[in-house]
C-alpha positions, 0 to 999 in steps of 0.5 A, a space after each residue: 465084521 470087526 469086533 473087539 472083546 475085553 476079557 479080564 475084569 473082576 472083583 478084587 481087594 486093593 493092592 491085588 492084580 488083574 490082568 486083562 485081554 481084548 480079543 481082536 478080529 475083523 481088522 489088520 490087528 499088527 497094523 494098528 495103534 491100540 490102547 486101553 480106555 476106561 471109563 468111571 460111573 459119573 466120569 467120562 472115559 479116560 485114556 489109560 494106555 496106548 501101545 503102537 502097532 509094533 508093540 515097542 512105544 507105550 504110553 500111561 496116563 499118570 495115574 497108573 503109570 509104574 503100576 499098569 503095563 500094556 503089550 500085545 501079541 500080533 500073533 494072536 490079535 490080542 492086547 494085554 493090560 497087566 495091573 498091578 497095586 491096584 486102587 479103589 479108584 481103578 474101579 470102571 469099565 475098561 475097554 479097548 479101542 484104537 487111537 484114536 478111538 473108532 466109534 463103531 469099534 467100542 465093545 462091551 468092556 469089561 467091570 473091575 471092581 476095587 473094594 475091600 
């Protein structure tokens, strides 16, 4: 069964960090191309960052990029989202999936909230 669990998400003032962890099992985790989606109320989900499978290309979308960092460690099925300065627009739903992403791999997500 595979699952993919975020972790991370919190209520924090504009300018603060978070940084947050999805957990994967049930699939070759080093094998695959992952990435951090989001998605705002009334918006659709965005792509936010995209990491390869070897962890050495990452890709941003403008709006967070210079301030928004993803990795992974293939040793322990996990992904990372280090986010930093972060905005009232930031507020969603983040969540973790392949890329592209697999309809039956989306989980839970996790709440960030961005307000002073």
């Amino acid at each position: 069964q595979v699952q993919l669990v975020e972790s991370g998400g919190g209520l924090v003032q504009p300018g603060e960090s978070l940084r947050l962890s999805c957990t994967v099992s049930g699939i070759p985790f080093r094998l695959y191309g992952m990435a951090w989606y989001r998605q705002a109320p009334g918006k659709q989900r965005e792509l936010v960052a995209h990491i390869r499978s070897g962890g050495g290309t990452t890709t941003y979308a403008d709006s967070v990029k210079g301030r928004f960092t993803i990795s992974r460690d293939n040793t322990k099925n996990t992904m990372y989202l280090q986010m930093n300065s972060l905005k009232p627009e930031d507020t969603a739903v983040y969540y973790c999936n392949g890329n592209p992403p697999r309809s039956e791999y989306w989980g839970q997500g996790t709440q960030v909230t961005v307000s002073s």
